[in-house]
N, C-alpha and C positions, 0 to 999 in steps of 0.2 A: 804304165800302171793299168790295170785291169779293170773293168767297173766291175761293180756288183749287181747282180742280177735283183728286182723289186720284188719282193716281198708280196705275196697276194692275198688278200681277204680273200679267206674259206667264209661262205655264204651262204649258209643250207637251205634245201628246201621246206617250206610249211604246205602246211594241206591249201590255207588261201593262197596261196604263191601258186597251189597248181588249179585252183578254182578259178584264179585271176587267168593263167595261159589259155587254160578251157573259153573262156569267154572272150580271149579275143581271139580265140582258134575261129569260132562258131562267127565272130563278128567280121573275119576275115582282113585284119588288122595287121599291116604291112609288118614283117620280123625289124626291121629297124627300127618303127615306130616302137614295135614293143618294148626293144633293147633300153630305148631312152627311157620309157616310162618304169618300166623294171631296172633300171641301173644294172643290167647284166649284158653279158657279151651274146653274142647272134648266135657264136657253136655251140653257147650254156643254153638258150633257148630252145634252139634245135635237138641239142639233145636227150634236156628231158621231155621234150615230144615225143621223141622218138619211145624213150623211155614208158611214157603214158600212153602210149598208142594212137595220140591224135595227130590230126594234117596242120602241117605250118607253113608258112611264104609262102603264101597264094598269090596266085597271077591273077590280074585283071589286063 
């Protein structure tokens, strides 16, 4: 028997959703830390970064 693949919550973005990424862009705030605090996945973060044109997963 075959599983079935989970069902994923579609999660949009809002404008504070991209206010909150900015700021922890600017605060330099590890992409995991974010993930947990946003309840979203590391490639979701990354790519509305990318999206918005700001730097994410900075090295220290």
């Amino acid at each position: 028997m075959a599983k079935k693949a989970k069902k994923r919550k579609i999660v949009h973005w809002e404008k504070s959703h991209d206010k909150e990424l900015r700021t922890h862009s600017k605060a330099k705030t590890p992409v995991a830390k974010i993930a947990k605090l946003t309840k979203r996945t590391i490639g979701a973060l990354r790519q509305r970064a990318l999206k918005l044109g700001i730097p994410l997963g900075h090295r220290r």
